[in-house]
C-alpha positions as CSV (number, residue, x, y, z in Angstrom):
1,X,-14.4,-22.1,7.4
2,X,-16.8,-19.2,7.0
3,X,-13.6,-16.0,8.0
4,X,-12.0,-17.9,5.5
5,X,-14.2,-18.3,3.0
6,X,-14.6,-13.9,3.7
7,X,-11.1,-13.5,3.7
8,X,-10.6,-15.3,0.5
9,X,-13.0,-13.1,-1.2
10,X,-11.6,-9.3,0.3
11,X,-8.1,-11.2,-1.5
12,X,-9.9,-11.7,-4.5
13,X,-11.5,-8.5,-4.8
14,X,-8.2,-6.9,-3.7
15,X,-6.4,-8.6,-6.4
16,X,-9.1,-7.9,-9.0
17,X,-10.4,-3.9,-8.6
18,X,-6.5,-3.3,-8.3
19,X,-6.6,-3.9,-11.7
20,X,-9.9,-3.0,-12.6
21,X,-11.7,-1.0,-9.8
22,X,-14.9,-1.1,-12.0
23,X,-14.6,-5.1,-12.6
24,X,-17.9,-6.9,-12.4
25,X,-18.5,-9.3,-8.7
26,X,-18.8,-12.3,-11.0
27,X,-15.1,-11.9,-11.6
28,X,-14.2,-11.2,-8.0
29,X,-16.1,-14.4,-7.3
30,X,-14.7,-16.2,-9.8
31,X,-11.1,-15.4,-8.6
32,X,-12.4,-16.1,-4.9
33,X,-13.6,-19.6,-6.4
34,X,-17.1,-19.0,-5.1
35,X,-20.4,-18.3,-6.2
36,X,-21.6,-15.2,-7.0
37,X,-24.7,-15.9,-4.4
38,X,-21.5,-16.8,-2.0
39,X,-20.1,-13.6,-2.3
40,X,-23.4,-11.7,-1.7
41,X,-23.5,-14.1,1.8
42,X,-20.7,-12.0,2.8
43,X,-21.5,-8.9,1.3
44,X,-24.8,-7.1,0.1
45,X,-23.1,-5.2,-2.4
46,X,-20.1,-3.9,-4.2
47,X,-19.5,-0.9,-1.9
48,X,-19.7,-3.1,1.3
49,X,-17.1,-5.5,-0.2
50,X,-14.8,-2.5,-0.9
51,X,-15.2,-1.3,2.5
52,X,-14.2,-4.0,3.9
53,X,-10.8,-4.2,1.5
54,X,-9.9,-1.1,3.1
55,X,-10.3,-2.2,6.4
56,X,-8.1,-4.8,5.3
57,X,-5.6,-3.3,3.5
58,X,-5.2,-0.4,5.8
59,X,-4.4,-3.4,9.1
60,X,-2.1,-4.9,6.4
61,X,-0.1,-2.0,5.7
62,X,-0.4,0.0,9.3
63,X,0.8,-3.7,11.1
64,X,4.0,-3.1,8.6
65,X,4.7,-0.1,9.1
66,X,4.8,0.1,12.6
67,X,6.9,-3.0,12.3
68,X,9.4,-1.0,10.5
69,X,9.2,2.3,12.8
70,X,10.3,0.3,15.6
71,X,13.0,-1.4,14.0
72,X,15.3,1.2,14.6
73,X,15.7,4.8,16.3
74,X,17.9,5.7,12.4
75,X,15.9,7.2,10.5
76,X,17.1,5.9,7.3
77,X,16.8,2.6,8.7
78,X,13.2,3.5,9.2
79,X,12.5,4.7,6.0
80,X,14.4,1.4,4.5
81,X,12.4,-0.5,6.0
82,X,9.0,1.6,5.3
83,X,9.6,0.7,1.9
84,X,9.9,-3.2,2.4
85,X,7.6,-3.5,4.4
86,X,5.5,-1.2,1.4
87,X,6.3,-4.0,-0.8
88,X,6.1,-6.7,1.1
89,X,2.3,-5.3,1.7
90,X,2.0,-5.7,-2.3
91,X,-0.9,-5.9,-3.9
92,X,-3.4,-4.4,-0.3
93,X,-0.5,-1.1,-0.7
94,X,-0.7,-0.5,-3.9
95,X,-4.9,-0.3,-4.4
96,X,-4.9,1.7,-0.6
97,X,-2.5,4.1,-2.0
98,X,-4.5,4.4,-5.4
99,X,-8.4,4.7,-3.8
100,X,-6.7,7.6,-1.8
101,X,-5.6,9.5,-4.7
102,X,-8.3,8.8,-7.5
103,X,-9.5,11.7,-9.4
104,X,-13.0,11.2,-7.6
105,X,-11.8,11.2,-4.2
106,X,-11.9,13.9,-1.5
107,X,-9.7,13.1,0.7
108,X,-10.4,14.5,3.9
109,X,-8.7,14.4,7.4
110,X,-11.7,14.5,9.4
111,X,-12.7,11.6,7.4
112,X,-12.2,7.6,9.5
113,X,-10.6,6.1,6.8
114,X,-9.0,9.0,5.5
115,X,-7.4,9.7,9.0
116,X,-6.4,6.1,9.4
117,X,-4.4,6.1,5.7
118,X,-2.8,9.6,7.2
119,X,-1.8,8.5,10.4
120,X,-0.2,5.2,8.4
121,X,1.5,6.8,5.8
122,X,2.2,10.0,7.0
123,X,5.3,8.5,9.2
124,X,7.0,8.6,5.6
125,X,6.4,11.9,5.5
126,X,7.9,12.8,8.7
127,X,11.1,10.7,8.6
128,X,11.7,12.3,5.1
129,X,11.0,15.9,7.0
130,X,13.7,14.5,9.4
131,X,16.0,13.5,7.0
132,X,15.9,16.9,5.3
133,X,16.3,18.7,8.4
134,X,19.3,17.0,8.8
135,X,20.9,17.2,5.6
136,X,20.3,13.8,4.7
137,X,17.9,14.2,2.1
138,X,18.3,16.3,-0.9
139,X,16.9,20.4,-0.2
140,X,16.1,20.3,-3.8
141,X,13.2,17.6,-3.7
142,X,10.1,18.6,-1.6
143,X,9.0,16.5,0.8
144,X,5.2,16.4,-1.4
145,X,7.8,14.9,-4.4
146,X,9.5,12.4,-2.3
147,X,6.2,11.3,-0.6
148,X,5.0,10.7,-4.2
149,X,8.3,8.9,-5.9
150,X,7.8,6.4,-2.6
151,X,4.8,4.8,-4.4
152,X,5.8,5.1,-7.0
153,X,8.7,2.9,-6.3
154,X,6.7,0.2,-4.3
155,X,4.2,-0.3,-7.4
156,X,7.4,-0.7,-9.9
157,X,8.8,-3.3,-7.7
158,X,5.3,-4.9,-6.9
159,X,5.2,-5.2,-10.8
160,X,8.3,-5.8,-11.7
161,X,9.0,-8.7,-13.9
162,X,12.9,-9.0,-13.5
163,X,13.8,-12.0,-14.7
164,X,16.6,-13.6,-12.4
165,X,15.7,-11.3,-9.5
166,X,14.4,-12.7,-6.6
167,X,12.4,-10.8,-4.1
168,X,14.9,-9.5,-2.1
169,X,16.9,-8.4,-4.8
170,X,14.3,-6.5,-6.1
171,X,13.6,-5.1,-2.6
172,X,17.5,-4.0,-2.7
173,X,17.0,-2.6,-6.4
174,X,14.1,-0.4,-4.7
175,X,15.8,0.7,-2.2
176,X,19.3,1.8,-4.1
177,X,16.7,3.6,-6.5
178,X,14.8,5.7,-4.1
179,X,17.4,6.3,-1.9
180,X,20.0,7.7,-4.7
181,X,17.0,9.4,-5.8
182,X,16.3,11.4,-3.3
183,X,19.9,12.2,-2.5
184,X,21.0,9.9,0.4
């Protein structure tokens, strides 16, 4: 009762400084459907919480994008299935991605956290490397371009309000739309 009762809240606040990363802890607990003097059980303070959503979201997001490394030795399989497994990560990829590239943030190799949301992501980066190597990909996007519409594309589809679309269809619509926009 008590991991879940922690876990509900790292959703909650997940879910709520996504959309508002300066959003008061009475509204996190509210969303967690707890006490305020619950939440603070858990978690001395706001910057302890958000640790601990990053913890969270980065295990979310590296468990599924390993997944989708191994899923094939094709490359563009690989990178397919990076971006599924992006949006299937939802919400916890889309405010990882966004505390890494705030105005505010120095991101920084050497860094724990830092190094963890490098070695996770950074397989993008490399198949896309591959793929341009190879002729695959486009010559005329950068790889820095690319590694930026990927997000870009997960948090459209994470938002996306298609009416008669259901999720895989909208996983499909993704991946026709970054993959004929980068050139494959």
């Amino acid at each position: 009762m008590l991991q879940n009762t922690k876990q509900n809240i790292i959703e909650a606040a997940i879910f709520i400084f996504n959309e508002d990363l300066s959003a008061p802890l009475e509204k996190v607990a509210d969303k967690a459907d707890v006490t305020r003097r619950t939440l603070h059980r858990y978690f001395t303070d706001r910057k302890e919480l958000l640790d601990a959503c990053q913890q969270d979201m980065q295990a979310s997001c590296k468990q599924g994008m390993t997944s989708a490394m191994e899923s094939s030795s094709d490359p563009i399989q690989q990178l397919e299935q990076m971006l599924y497994a992006a949006i299937d990560c939802g919400v916890k990829y889309s405010f990882l991605h966004k505390l890494h590239n705030l105005h505010n943030h120095q991101h920084k190799h050497q860094d724990k956290e830092c190094a963890k949301y490098d070695k996770t992501f950074g397989q993008v980066g490399a198949i896309i490397e591959t793929l341009r190597e190879t002729g695959l990909v486009s010559q005329q996007l950068s790889i820095e371009w690319i590694a930026t519409l990927f997000p870009g594309i997960v948090t459209a589809t994470i938002n996306s309000n298609t009416p008669c679309a259901d999720r895989a269809s909208l996983k499909k619509f993704a991946w026709f739309s970054f993959s004929k926009g980068i050139g494959i």
